[in-house]
Structure formats: structure tokens, C-alpha cells
C-alpha positions as CSV (number, residue, x, y, z in Angstrom):
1,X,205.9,-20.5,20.4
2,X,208.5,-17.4,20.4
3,X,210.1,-16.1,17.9
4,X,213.3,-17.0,18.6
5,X,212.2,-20.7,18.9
6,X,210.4,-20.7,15.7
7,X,213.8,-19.2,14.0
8,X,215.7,-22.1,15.5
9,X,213.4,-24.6,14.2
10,X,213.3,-23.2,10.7
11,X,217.3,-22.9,10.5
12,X,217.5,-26.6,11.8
13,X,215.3,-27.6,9.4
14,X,217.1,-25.1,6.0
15,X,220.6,-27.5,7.8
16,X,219.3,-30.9,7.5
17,X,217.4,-29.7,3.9
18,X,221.0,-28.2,2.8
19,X,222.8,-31.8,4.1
20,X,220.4,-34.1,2.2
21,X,219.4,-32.1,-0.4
22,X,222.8,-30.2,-1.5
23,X,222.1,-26.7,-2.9
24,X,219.1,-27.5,-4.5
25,X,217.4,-28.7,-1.8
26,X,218.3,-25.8,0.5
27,X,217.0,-23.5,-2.7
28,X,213.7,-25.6,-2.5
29,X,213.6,-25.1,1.3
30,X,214.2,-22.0,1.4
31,X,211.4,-21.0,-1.6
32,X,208.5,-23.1,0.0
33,X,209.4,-21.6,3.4
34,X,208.7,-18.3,2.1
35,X,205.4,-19.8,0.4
36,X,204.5,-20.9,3.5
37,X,205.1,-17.6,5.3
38,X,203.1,-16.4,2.6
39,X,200.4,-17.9,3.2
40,X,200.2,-18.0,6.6
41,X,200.3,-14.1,7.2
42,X,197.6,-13.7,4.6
43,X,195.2,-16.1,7.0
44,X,196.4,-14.1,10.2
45,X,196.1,-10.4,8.4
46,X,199.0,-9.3,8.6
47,X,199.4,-9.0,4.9
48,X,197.0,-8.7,1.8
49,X,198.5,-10.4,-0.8
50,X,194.7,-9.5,-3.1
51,X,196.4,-5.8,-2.9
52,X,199.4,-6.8,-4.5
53,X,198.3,-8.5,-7.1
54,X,194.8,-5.7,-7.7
55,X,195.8,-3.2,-10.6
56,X,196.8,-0.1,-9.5
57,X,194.3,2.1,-11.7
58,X,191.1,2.5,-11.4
59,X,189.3,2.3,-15.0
């Protein structure tokens, strides 16, 4: 799937969250969306979310 198509999907899916959920549900869309993406580019490697969260010195 391209991006473009994937960005389509997600914004039909934040419009119908926004139109039965109100703002609230858009808020709640929009928060486990980014959970989501999260967690998904940790499994693919495109981030490492262990180095964010690993303290920065080294005692």
C-alpha cells in the first residue's frame, strides 16, 4: 500500500471518528493512531523507542 493511500485511509477514518465521536473521539483517534505508529516502526526498525527511554549517563 503507498503512502498516499495509507494517508487517505487514516484521514477517512480521523472523519468518521470526529462525526461519531465529537472532539473527544477525534482526540482519542488521533492519540491511539500515533500509539499505533509507535509501535509499528519500533517492529520495522525504523525507530528505537529502548533509546529514548535509556538514561543518558553512563554510571
Amino acid at each position: 500500500m503507498s503512502v498516499s493511500t495509507t494517508g487517505l485511509l487514516t484521514g477517512l477514518l480521523l472523519a468518521i471518528a470526529a462525526i461519531l465521536g465529537g472532539f473527544w473521539g477525534f482526540l482519542l483517534a488521533v492519540v491511539l493512531g500515533g500509539v499505533g505508529w509507535l509501535v509499528a516502526a519500533q517492529i520495522e526498525g525504523r525507530i528505537d523507542l529502548g533509546a529514548a527511554f535509556r538514561s543518558r549517563r553512563h554510571v
